[in-house]
C-alpha positions as CSV (number, residue, x, y, z in Angstrom):
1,X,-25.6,-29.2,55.0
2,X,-25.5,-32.0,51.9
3,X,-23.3,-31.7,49.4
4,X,-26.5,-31.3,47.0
5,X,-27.7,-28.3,48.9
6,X,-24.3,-26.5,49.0
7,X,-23.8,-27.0,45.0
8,X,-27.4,-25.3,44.6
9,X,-26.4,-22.5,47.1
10,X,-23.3,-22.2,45.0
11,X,-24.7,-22.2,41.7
12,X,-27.5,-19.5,42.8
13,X,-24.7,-17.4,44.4
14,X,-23.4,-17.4,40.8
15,X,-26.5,-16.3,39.2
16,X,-27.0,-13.8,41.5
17,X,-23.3,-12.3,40.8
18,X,-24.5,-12.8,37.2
19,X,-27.8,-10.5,37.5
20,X,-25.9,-8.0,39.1
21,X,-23.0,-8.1,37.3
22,X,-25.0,-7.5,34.3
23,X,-27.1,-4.3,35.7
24,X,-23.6,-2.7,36.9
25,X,-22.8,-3.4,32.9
26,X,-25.3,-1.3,31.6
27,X,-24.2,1.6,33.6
28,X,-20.4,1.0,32.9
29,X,-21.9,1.0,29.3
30,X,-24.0,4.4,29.7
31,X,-20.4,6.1,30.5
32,X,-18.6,4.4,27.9
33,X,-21.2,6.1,25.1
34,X,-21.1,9.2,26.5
35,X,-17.4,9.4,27.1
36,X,-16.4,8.0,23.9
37,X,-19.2,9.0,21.5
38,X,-21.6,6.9,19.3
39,X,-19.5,6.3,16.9
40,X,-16.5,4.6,19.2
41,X,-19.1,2.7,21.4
42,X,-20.7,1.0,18.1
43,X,-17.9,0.0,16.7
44,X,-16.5,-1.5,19.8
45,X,-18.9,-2.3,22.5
46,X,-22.4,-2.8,20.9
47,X,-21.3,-6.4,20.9
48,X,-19.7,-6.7,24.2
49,X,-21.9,-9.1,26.8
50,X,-21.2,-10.3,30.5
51,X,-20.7,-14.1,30.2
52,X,-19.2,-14.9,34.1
53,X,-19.3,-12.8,36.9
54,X,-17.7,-13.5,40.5
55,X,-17.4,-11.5,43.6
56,X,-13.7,-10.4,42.3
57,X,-13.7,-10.6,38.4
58,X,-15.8,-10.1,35.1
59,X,-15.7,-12.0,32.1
60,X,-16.7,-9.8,28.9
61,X,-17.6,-11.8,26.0
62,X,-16.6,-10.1,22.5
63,X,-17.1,-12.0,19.1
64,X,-13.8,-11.9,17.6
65,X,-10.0,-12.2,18.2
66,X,-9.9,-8.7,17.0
67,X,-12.1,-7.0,19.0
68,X,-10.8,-8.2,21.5
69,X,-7.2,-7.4,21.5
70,X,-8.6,-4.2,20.0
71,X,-10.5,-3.9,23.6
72,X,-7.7,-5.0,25.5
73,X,-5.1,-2.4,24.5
74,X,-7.0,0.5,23.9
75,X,-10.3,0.1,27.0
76,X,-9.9,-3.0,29.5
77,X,-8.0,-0.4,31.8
78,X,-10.8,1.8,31.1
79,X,-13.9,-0.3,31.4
80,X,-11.9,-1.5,35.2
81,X,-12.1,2.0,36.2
82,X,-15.7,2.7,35.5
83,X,-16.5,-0.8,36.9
84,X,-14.5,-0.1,40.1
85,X,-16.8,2.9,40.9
86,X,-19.6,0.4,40.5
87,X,-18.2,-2.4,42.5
88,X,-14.8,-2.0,44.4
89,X,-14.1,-5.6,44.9
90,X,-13.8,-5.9,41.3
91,X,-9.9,-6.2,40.5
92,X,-10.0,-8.2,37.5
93,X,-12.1,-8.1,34.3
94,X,-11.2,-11.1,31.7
95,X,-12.4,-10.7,27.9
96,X,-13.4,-14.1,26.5
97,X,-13.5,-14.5,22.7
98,X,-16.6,-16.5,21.6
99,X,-17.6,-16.3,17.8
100,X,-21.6,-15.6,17.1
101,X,-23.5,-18.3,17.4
102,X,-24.1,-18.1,13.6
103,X,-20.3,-17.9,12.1
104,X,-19.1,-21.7,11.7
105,X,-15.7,-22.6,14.1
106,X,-12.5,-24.0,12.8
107,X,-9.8,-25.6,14.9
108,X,-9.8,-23.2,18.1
109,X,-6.5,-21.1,19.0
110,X,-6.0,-20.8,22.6
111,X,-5.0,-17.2,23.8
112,X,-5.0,-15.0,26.7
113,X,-6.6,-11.9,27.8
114,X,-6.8,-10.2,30.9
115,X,-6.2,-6.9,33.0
116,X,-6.3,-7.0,36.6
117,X,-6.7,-4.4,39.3
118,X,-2.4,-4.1,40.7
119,X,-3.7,-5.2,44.5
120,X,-4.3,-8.8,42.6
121,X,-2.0,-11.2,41.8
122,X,-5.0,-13.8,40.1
123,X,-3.2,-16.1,37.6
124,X,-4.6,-15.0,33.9
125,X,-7.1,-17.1,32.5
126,X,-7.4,-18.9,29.3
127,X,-9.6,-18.2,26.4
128,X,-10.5,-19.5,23.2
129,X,-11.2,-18.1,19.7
130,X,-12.3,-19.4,16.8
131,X,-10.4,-18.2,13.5
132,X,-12.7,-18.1,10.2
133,X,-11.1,-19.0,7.3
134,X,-10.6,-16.1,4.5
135,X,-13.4,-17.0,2.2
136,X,-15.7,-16.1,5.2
137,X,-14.4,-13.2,6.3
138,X,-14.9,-11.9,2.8
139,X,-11.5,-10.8,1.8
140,X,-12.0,-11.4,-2.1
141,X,-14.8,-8.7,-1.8
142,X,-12.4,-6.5,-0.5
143,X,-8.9,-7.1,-2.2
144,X,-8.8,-6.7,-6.1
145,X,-8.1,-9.9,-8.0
146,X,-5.3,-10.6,-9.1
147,X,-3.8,-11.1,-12.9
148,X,-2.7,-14.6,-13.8
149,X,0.1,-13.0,-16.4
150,X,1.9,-11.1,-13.6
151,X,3.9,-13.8,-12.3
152,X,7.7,-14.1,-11.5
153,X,8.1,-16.4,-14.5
154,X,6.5,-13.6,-17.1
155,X,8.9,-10.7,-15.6
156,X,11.9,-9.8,-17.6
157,X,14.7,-7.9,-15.0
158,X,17.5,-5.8,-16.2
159,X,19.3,-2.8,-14.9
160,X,16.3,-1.1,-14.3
161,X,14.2,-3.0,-11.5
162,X,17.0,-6.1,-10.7
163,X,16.9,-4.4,-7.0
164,X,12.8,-4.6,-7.0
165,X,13.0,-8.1,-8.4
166,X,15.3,-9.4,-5.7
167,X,13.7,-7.8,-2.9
168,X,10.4,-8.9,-4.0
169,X,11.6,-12.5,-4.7
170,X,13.3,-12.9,-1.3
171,X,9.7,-11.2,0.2
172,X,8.1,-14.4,-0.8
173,X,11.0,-16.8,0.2
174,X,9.5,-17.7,3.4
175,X,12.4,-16.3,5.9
176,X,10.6,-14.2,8.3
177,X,13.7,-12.9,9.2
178,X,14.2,-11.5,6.4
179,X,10.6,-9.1,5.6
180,X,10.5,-8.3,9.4
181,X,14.1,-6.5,8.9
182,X,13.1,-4.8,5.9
183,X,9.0,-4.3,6.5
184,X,7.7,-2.6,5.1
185,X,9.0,-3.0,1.4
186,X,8.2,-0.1,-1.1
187,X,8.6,-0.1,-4.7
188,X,8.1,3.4,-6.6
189,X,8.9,4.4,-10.1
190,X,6.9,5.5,-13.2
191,X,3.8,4.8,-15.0
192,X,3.8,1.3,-16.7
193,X,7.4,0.2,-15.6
194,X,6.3,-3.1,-14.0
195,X,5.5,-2.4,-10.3
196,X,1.9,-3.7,-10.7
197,X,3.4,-6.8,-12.1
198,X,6.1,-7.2,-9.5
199,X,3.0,-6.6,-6.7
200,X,0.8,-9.4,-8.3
201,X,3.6,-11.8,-9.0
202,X,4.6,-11.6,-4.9
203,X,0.9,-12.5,-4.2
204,X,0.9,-15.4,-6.6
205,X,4.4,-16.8,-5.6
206,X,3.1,-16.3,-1.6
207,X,0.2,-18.0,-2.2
208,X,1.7,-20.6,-3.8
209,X,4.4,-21.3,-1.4
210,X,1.7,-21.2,2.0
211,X,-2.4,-21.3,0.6
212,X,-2.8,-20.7,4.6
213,X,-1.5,-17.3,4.7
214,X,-4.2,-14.5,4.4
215,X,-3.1,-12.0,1.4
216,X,-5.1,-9.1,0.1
217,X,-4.0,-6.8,-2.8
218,X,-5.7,-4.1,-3.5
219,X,-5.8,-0.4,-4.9
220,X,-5.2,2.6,-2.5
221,X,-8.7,3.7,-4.0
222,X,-10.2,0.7,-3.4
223,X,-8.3,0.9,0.5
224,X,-10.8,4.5,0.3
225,X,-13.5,3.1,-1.1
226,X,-13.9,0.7,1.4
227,X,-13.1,3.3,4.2
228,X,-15.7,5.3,3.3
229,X,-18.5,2.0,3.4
230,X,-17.6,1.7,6.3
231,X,-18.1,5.1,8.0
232,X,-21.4,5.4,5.5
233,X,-22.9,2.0,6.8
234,X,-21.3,2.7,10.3
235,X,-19.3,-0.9,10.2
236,X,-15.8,0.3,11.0
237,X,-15.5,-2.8,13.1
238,X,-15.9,-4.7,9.9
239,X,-13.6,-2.5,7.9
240,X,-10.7,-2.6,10.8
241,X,-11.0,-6.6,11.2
242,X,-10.7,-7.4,7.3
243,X,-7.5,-5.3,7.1
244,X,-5.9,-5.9,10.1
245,X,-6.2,-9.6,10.6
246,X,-4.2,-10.6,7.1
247,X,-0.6,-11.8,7.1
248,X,0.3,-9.6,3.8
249,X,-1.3,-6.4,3.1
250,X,-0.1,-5.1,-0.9
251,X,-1.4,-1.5,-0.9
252,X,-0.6,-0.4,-4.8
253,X,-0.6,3.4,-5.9
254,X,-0.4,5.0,-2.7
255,X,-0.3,8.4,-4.1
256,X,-4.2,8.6,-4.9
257,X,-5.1,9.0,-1.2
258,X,-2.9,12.2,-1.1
259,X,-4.6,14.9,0.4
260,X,-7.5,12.6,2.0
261,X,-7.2,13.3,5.4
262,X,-9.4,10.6,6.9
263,X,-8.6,7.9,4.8
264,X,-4.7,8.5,5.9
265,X,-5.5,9.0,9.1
266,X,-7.2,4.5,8.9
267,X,-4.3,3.6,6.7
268,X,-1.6,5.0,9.2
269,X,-3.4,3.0,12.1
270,X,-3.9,-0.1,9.7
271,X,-0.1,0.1,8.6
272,X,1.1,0.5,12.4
273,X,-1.1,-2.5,13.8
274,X,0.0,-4.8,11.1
275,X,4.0,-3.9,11.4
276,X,3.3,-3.8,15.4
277,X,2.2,-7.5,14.8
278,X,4.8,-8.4,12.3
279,X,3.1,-8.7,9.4
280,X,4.0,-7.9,5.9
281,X,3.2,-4.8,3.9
282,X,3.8,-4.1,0.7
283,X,3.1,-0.8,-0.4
284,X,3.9,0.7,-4.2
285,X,3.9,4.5,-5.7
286,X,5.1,7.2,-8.6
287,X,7.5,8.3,-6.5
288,X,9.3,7.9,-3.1
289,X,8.4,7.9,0.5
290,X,9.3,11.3,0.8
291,X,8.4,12.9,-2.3
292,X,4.6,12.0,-1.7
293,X,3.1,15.3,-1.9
294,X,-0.3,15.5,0.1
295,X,0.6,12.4,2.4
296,X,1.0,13.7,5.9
297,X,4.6,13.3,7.2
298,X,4.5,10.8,9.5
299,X,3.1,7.9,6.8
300,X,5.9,8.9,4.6
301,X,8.8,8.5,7.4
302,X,7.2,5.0,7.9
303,X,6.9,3.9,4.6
304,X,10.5,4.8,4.8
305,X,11.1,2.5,7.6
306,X,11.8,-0.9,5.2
307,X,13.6,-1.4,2.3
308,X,12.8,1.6,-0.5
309,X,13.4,0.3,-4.2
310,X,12.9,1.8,-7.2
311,X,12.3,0.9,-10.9
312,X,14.1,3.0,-13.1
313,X,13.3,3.7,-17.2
314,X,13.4,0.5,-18.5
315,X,17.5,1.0,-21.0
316,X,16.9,-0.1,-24.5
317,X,17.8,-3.8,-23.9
318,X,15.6,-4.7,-21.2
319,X,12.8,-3.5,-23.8
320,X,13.9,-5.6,-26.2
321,X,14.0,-8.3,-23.7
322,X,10.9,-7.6,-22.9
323,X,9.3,-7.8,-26.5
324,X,11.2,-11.0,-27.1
325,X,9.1,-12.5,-24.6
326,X,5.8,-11.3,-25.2
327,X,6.4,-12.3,-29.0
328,X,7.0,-15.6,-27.9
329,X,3.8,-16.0,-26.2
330,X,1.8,-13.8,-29.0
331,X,3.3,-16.6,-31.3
332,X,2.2,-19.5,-29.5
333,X,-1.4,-17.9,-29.6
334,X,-1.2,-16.9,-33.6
335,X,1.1,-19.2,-35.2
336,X,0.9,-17.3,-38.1
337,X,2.5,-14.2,-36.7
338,X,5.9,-14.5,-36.9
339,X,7.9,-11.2,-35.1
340,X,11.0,-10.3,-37.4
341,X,13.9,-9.2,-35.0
342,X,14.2,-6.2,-36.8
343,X,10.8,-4.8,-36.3
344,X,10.9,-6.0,-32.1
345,X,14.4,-4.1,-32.4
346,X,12.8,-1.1,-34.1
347,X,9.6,-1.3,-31.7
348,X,12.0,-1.5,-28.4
349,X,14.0,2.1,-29.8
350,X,11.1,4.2,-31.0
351,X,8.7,3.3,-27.7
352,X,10.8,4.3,-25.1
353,X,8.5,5.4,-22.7
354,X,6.5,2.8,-20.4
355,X,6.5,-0.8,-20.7
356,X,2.7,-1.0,-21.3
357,X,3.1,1.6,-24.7
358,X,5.9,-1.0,-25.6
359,X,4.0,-4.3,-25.5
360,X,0.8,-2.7,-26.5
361,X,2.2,-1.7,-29.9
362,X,3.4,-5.0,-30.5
363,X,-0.3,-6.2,-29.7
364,X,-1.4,-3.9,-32.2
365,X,1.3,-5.2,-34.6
366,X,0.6,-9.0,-34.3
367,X,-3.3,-8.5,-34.0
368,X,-3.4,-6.9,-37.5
369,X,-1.2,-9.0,-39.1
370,X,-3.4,-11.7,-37.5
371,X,-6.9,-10.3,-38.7
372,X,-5.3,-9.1,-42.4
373,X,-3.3,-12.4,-43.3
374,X,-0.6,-9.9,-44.0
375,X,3.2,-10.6,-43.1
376,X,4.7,-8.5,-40.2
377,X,7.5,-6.4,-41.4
378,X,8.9,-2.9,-40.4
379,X,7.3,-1.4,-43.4
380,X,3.9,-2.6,-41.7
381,X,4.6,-2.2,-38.4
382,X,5.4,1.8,-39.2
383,X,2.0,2.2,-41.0
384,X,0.1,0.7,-38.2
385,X,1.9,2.6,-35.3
386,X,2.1,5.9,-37.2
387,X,0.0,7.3,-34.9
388,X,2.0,6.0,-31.4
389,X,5.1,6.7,-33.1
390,X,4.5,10.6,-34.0
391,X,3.5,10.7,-30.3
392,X,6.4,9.3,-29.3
393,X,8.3,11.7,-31.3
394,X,6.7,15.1,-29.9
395,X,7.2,13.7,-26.1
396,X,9.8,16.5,-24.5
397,X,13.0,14.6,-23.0
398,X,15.5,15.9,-20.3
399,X,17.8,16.7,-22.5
400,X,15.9,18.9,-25.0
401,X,14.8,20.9,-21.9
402,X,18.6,21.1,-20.7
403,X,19.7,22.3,-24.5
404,X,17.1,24.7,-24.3
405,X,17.7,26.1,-21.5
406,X,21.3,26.5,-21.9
407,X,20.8,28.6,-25.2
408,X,18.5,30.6,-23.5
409,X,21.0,31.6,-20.3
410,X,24.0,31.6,-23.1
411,X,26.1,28.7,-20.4
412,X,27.5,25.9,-21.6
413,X,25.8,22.4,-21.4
414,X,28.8,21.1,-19.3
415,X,28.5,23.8,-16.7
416,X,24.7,22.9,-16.1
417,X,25.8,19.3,-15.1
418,X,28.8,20.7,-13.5
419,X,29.1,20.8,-9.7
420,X,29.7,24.7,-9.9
421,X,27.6,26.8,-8.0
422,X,27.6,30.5,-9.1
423,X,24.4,32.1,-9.6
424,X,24.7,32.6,-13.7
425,X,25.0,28.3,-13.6
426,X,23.0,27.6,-10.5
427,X,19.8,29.4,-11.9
428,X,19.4,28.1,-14.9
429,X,20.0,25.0,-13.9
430,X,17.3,24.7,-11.0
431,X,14.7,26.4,-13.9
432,X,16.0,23.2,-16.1
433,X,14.9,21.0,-12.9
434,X,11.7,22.4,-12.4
435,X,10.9,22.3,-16.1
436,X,11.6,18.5,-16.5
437,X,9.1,18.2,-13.2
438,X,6.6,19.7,-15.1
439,X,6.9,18.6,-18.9
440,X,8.9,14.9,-18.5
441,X,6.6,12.2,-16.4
442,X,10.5,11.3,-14.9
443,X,10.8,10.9,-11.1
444,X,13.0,13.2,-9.1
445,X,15.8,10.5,-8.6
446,X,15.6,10.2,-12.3
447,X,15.8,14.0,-12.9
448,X,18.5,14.5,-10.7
449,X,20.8,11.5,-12.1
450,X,20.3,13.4,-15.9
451,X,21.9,16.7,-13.9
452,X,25.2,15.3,-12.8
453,X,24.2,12.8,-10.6
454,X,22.6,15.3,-8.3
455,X,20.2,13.7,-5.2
456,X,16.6,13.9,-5.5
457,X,16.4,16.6,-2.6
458,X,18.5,18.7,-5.0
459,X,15.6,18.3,-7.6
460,X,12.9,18.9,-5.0
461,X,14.9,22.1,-3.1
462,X,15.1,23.5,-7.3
463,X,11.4,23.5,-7.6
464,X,10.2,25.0,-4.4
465,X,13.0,27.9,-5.3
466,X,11.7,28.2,-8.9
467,X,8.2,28.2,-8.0
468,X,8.8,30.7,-5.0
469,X,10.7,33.0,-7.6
470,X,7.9,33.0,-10.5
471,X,5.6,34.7,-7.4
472,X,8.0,36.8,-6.5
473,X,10.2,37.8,-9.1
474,X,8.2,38.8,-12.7
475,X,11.6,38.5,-14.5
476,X,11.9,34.8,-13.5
477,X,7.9,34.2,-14.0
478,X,8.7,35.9,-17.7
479,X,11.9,33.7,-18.4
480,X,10.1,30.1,-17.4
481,X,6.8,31.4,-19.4
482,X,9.2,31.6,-22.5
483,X,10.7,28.2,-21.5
484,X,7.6,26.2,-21.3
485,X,5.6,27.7,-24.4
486,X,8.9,27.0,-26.5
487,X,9.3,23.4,-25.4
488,X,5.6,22.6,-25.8
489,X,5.7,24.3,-29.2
C-alpha cells in the first residue's frame, strides 16, 4: 500500500474516532446534567467540546485556563468514569485550553492537564492557554476604583496603626516570602480610623511597583452584589473567573456580608482557591476575625490564619499629626487660609472620635474662611463647629459608663479594673462591659484594655452573661434599664 493511501486511511480512522467520540460526548453530557443539576452543568460544561479523539484518549476543549483547572480538580475523574461506561478503552481524557475564537491572544503560557485511567502510564501532554490581559477581562467593572489621596505618602502613623502600616508596607515590598507566611493579612478597627486608606494605598504602591500584577479592591457589598448578578444572569462562570484569576484580592468591610449565607458560602470558596494558589488577600473589618458576628465559623478561623492587625483610637498626637498634614495641603490649595497652631491643636482635642470627623471639621474651617475672606482663628473655628463640637460633647465615653456604674453598685473604681473576682466586683463590672458594647462605637480589644487590660474574650464572655441575665433575671434587666436611660440622659 502507498504511503498516500495509508496517510488517508489514517486521517479517516481519525475522523471516525472523532464522530464517535463526539456522540459518546453527548451521553457523557446527559449524565453530567442530570447528576449535577442545571445550574453546575452551565456553569461548567455548556462550553466544553471534543477537539481529538483516539482509540485510548479524549481531548476536551474548554475556553479558559480557569475552567479548566476548575474541570480538572473537581470532574476529569468524573467525566473518565462516565466515559469508561461508554467506551472501556478509554484510559485517558486530556483537557486542552483554547480561548474563543472571538477573545484576542496574548503571549501563550504552556501548561499541563491531564487525568489518566491508573492501567496507563501515557506521558501527559502539553497544552496551551491564552491569558487576557485585565482590561478584557473586565476587572475595573468589578473592583471599585480607587482614591488617588490614599497613598503611603498621605498616611500619618503613630501608636495607633504603626503595626498596620508596617505590615501593609512590607505587603507591597515584593518578597513573596513574606505575604505567603502571613496571607491572608487583616486589618480591623473602627469607623474612620484609616483602614480604607491603608487598603487603597497597598493597591497603589502594588501597582506601582509591578503594572503586570492583577489587583482588584473592592467592597464586601459590591463582592454580593456581584454574586448575586451572577446567579440572577446564571454567569457564575464569569463571576468565579474574575475573582479567582487576580494576584491580590482587597476585600474591605467584611462585616456587611454577615448573615448572608450564600454570598459566604462564594467568598469562603473564592478566599480558599486564591490562598491554595498563593495569592494575596487582603481583607479589612470593625472588628476581629473572631468577633464577626453572623460570619459562619470557618471564614472567621481563616481570616485568622495570616497576620491580624488592628488600628487602635487614633492618641491625641497622631491627630494633630494628622491635621498638620492635611493643613498643609488645604494651604497649598487656598493660599489665603492660613491654619493657626492653636486652632489645629484645639481641633485635634475636641474631635476625638474618627479621623474622617477630624479632617472634615478642618475642611469646614478652611472652606469658610475661604468663601468669607475672614481670618481662621479659634474664636471662628468654635462658631462654625458649634454644632460638631456639642456632639462631640454628649458622645458617652468608657469611662463615664465605668463612674456610673460604680456609684450605682456603691464599689470602688479601682476594684472594677482590679483583677478581683468576687461577685459584688465581678457583676458590675461585666454590666460596665456590656454597656460600653452597646453605647461607645469601641471594639472589644479596646473595651477590654480600658478594664485592666482585660482580653477581648473577657469583653465578649461579659456580654453573652449580661444579656443571658436581662432574660432571665428581672432584677438584672431592671438594674441595666436604669444604667442605659441614665447614660443616654
Amino acid at each position: 500500500m502507498s504511503e498516500e493511501n495509508t496517510e488517508q486511511n489514517r486521517q479517516g480512522k481519525t475522523t471516525d474516532d472523532l464522530v464517535i467520540a463526539k456522540r459518546q460526548w453527548e451521553r457523557v453530557r446527559s449524565r453530567l446534567r442530570a447528576e449535577l443539576g442545571e445550574a453546575t452543568f452551565n456553569s461548567w460544561f455548556r462550553h466544553l467540546e471534543i477537539l481529538k479523539a483516539t482509540a485510548t484518549s479524549i481531548t476536551i476543549q474548554v475556553p479558559t485556563k480557569f475552567i479548566g483547572s476548575w474541570i480538572e480538580t473537581n470532574y476529569l475523574k468524573r467525566i473518565l468514569g462516565h466515559w469508561k461506561k461508554e467506551n472501556d478503552a478509554i484510559s485517558k481524557i486530556n483537557v486542552s485550553i483554547q480561548p474563543a475564537m472571538h477573545q484576542p491572544a496574548t503571549q501563550p503560557e504552556t501548561i499541563s492537564r491531564v487525568v489518566t485511567d491508573s492501567r496507563s502510564s501515557q506521558p501527559v501532554q502539553n497544552t496551551q492557554v491564552n491569558h487576557l490581559p485585565s482590561e478584557e477581562r473586565g476587572q475595573d467593572d468589578v473592583g471599585a476604583p480607587l482614591e488617588p489621596r490614599y497613598t503611603f505618602d498621605n498616611f500619618v502613623v503613630g501608636k495607633s496603626n504603626e503595626m498596620a502600616h508596617a505590615a501593609a508596607r512590607r505587603i507591597t515590598d515584593g518578597n513573596p516570602s513574606y505575604y505567603k507566611l502571613h496571607n491572608p493579612l487583616f486589618l480591623y478597627g473602627g469607623v474612620g480610623l484609616g483602614k480604607t486608606h491603608l487598603m487603597h494605598a497597598i493597591a497603589w504602591e502594588i501597582r506601582r511597583n509591578d503594572p503586570s500584577r492583577r489587583v482588584i479592591y473592592t467592597s464586601a457589598e459590591k463582592f454580593m452584589y456581584q454574586f448575586i448578578r451572577a446567579l440572577r444572569y446564571k454567569d457564575m462562570m464569569s463571576f468565579k473567573q474574575q475573582f479567582r484569576e487576580v494576584d491580590v484580592l482587597m476585600v474591605d468591610d467584611i462585616q456587611f456580608i454577615a448573615g448572608k449565607e450564600s454570598t459566604q458560602e462564594e467568598f469562603f470558596h473564592t478566599f480558599n482557591a486564591l490562598i491554595d494558589g498563593n495569592h494575596q488577600v487582603i481583607i479589612s473589618a470593625d472588628r476581629s476575625p473572631s468577633d464577626l458576628e453572623g460570619i459562619e465559623e470557618r471564614i472567621r478561623s481563616r481570616l485568622g490564619w495570616g497576620l491580624v492587625a488592628d488600628i487602635h483610637p487614633t492618641d491625641y498626637e497622631l491627630r494633630l499629626g494628622i491635621l498638620q498634614s492635611k493643613a498643609e495641603t488645604l494651604m497649598r490649595n487656598h493660599k489665603d487660609a492660613v491654619v493657626p497652631e492653636q486652632v489645629m491643636e484645639f481641633l485635634a482635642q475636641r474631635v476625638a472620635t474618627n479621623i474622617r470627623e477630624l479632617e472634615g471639621a478642618l475642611n469646614r474651617v478652611v472652606a469658610f474662611a475661604s468663601f468669607s475672606g475672614r481670618p481662621i482663628t479659634l474664636e471662628m473655628a468654635k462658631e462654625i463647629l458649634r454644632d460638631l463640637l456639642r456632639a462631640s460633647e454628649r458622645r458617652i465615653s468608657i469611662d463615664q459608663i465605668q463612674r456610673k456604674v460604680a456609684d450605682y453598685y456603691n464599689v470602688r473604681m479601682g476594684d472594677m479594673l482590679s483583677a478581683r473576682r468576687s461577685r459584688a466586683v465581678a457583676r458590675p463590672r461585666q454590666i460596665a462591659m456590656y454597656l460600653s458594647k452597646q453605647l461607645t462605637t469601641r471594639s472589644l480589644p479596646e473595651i477590654g484594655r480600658k478594664f485592666g487590660g482585660r482580653d477581648h474574650t473577657t469583653v465578649i464572655h461579659a456580654v453573652r452573661k449580661v444579656e443571658s441575665l436581662r432574660e432571665s433575671d428581672p432584677s438584672i434587666e431592671e438594674d441595666v434599664d436604669l444604667l442605659l436611660r441614665s447614660l443616654e440622659a
